[in-house]
Residue frames relative to the residue before (quaternion, step in Angstrom):
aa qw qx qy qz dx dy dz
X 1.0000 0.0000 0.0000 0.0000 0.00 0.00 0.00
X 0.2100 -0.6978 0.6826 0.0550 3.84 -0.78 0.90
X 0.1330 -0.8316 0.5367 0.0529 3.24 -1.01 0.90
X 0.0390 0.8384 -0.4548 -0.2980 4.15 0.37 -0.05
X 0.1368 -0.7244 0.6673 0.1060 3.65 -1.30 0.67
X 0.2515 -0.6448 0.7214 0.0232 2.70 -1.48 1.75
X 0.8190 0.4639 -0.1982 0.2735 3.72 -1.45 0.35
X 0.7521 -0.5157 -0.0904 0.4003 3.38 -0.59 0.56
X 0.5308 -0.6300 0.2858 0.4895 3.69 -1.01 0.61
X 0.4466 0.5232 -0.5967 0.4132 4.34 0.72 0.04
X 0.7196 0.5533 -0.2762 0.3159 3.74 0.93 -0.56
X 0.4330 0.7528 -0.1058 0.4845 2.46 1.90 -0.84
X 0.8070 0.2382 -0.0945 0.5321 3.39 -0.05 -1.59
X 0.6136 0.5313 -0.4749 0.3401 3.80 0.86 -0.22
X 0.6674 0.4607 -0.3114 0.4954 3.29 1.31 -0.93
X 0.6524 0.3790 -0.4735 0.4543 3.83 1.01 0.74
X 0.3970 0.7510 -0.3658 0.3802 3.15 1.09 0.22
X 0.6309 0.5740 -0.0991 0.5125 2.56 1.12 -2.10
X 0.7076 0.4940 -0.0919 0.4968 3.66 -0.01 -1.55
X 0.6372 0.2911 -0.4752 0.5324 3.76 0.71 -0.33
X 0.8599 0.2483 -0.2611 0.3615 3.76 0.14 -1.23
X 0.4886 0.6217 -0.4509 0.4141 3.58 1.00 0.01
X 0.8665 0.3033 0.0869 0.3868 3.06 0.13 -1.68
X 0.6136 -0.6404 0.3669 0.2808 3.68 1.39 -0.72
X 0.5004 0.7148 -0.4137 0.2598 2.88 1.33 -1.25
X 0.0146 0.8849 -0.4610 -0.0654 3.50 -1.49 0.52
X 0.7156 0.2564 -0.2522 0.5988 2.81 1.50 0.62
X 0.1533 0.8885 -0.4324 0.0091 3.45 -0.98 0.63
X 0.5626 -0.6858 0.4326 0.1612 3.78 -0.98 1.01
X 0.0377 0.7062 -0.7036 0.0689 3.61 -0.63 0.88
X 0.1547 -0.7492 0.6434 -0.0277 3.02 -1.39 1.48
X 0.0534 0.8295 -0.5505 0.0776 3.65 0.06 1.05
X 0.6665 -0.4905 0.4072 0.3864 3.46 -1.16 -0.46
X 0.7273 -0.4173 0.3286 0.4346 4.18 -1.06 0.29
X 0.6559 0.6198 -0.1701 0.3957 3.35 1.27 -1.18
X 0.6159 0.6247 -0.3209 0.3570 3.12 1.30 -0.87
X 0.1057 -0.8318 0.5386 -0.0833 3.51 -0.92 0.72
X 0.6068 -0.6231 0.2856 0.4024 3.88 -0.08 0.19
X 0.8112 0.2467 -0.0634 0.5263 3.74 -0.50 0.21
X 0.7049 0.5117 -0.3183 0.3741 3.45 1.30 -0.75
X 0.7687 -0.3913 0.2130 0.4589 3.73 -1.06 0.95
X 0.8199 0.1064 -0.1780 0.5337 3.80 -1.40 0.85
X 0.7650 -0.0825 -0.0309 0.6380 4.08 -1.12 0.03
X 0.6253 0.5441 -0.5125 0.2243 3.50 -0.19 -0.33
X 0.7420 0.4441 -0.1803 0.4688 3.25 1.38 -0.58
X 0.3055 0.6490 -0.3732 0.5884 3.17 1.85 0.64
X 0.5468 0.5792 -0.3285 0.5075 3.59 0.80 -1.66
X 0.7848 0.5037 -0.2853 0.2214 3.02 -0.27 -2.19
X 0.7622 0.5665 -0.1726 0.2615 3.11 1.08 -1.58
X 0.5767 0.7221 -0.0474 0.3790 2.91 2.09 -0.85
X 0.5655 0.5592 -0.0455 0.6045 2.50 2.25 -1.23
X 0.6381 0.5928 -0.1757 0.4588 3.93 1.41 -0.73
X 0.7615 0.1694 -0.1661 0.6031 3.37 1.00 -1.23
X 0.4688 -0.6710 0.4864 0.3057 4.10 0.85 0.71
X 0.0496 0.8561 -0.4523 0.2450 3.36 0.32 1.13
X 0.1067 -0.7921 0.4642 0.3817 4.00 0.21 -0.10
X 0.1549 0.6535 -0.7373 0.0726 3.89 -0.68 0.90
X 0.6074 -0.3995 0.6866 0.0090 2.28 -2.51 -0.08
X 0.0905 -0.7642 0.6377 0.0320 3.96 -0.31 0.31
X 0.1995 0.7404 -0.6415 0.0229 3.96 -0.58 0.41
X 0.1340 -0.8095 0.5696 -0.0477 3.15 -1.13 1.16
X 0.4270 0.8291 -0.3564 -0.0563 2.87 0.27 0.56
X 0.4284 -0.8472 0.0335 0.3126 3.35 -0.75 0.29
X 0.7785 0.1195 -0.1888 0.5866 4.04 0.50 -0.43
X 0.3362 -0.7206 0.5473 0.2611 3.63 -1.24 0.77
X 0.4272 -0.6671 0.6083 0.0485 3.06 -1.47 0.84
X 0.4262 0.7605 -0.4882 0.0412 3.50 0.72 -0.76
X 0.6717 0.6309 -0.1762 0.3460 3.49 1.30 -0.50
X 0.6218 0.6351 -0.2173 0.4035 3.00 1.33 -1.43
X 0.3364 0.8579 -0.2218 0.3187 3.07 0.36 -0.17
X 0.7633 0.4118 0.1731 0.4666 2.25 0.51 -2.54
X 0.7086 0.4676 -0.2812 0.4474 3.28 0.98 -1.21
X 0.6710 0.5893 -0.2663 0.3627 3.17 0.81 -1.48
X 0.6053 0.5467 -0.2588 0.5173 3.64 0.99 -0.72
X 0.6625 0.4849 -0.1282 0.5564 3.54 0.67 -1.63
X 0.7654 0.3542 -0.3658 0.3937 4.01 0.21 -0.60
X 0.4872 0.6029 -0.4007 0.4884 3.98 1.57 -0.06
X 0.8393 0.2022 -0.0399 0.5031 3.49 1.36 -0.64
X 0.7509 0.3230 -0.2764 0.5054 3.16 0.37 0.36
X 0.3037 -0.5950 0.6473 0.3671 4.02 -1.21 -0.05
X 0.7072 0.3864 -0.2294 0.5458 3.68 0.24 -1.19
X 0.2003 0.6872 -0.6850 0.1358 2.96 -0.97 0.94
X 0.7880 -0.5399 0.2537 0.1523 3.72 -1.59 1.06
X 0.4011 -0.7540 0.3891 0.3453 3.27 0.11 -0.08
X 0.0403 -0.8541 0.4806 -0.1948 3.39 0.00 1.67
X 0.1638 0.8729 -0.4582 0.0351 3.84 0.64 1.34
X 0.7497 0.5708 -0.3347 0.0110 3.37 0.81 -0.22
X 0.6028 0.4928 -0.3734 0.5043 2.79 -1.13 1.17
X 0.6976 0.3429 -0.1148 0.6185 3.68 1.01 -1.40
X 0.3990 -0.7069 0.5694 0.1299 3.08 -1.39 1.32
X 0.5390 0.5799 -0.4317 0.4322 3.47 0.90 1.01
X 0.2335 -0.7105 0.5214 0.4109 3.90 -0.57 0.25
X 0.8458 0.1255 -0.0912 0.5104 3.68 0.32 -0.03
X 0.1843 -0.8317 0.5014 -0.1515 3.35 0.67 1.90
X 0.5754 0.6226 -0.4026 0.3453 3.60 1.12 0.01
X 0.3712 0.6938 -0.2977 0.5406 3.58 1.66 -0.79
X 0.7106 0.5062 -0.3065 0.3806 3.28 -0.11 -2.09
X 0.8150 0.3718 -0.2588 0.3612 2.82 0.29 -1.71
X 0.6479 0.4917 -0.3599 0.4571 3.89 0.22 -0.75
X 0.7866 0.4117 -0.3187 0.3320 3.86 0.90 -0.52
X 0.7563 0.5150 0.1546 0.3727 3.22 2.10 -0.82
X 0.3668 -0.8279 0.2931 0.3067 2.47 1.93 -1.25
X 0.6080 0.5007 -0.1641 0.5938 2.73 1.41 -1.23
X 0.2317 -0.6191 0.7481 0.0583 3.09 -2.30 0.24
X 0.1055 -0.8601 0.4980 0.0325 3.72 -0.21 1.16
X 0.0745 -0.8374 0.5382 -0.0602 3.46 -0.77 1.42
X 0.5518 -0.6135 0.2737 0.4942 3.51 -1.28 0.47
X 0.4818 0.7221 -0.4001 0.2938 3.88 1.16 0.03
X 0.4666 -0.6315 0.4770 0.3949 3.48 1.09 -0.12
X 0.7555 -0.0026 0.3929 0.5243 3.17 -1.66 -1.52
X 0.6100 0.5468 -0.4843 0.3071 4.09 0.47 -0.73
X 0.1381 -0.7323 0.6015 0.2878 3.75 -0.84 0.39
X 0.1607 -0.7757 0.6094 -0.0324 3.34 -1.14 1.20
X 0.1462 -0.8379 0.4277 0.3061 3.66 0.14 0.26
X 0.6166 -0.5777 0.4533 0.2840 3.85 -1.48 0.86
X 0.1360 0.7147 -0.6836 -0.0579 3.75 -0.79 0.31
X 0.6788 -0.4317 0.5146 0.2966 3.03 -2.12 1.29
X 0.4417 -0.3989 0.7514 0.2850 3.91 -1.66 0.17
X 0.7976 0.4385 -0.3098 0.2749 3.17 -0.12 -1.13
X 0.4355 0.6478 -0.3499 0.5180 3.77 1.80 -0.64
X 0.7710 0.4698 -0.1781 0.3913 3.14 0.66 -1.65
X 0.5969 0.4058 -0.4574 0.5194 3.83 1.23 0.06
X 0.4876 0.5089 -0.5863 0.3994 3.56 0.59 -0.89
X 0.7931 0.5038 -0.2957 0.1722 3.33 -0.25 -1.86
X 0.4907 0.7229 -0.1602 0.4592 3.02 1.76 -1.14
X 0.5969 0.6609 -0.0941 0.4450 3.67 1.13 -1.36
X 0.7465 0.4612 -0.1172 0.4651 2.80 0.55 -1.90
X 0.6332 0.5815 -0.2672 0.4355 3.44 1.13 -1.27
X 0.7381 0.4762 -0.1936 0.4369 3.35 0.57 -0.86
X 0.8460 0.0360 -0.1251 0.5171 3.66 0.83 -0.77
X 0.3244 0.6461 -0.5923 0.3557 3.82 0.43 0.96
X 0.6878 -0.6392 0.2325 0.2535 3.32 -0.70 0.65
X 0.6571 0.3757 -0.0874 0.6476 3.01 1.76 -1.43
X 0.2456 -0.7078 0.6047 0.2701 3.59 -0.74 1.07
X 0.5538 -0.6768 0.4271 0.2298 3.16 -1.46 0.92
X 0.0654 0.8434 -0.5234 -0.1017 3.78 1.32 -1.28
X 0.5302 0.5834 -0.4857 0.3779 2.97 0.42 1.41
X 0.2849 -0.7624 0.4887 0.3141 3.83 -1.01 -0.80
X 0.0070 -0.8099 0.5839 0.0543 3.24 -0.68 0.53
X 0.6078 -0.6289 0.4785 0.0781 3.13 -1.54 0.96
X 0.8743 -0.1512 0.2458 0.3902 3.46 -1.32 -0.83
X 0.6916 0.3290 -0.3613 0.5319 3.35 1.12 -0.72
X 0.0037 -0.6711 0.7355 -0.0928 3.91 -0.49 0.94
């Protein structure tokens, strides 16, 4: 059973509380942002907590989704009309851009940040959760 929590991390860690001695539960997967860091304000204090009651998780950070791109990039060699594909890209219709430009405009400026798939991020997510050896670690962008 997979469960998602939205909302704060005191809510958060009660409902692992809860789920460890209620239910057993013994491992678990926090997806947060690159920024995130232990102890520090919002998920971090998820981490932290994770890190207090020796728990086996999994930290994933990663950082910008892509799930679209893809699409566009494929779809703007062939087509004019193309869907509306924003995330992430501070264009509404980044398929143009790209086919006229080359280019692909994000909210990162000049910074290169690299794009990951959701769908990476469940595998990895997966993998975390039912592989024999818990990992108790965190990983970043490179899923």
């Amino acid at each position: 059973m997979a469960i998602l929590l939205i909302g704060g991390t005191r809510r958060m860690n009660e409902f692992v509380a809860y789920a460890r001695h209620e239910h057993e539960v013994g491992r678990f997967v926090l997806v947060s942002g690159t920024s995130a860091q232990p102890g520090k304000p919002g998920m971090g204090m998820v981490w932290k907590n994770f890190l207090q009651t020796g728990v086996d998780f999994c930290v994933l950070r990663p950082s910008w989704f892509m799930a679209t791109l893809p699409v566009v990039l494929y779809l703007s060699r062939r087509a004019r009309a193309l869907t509306r594909q924003t995330e992430n890209l501070s264009e509404e219709s980044p398929g143009s851009v790209i086919k006229d430009h080359s280019k692909i405009y994000t909210a990162c400026g000049a910074g290169r940040i690299p794009f990951v798939c959701a769908t990476d991020i469940a595998a990895v997510a997966f993998h975390a959760l039912t592989d024999t050896k818990s990992h108790n670690y965190n990983r970043t962008s490179d899923l």
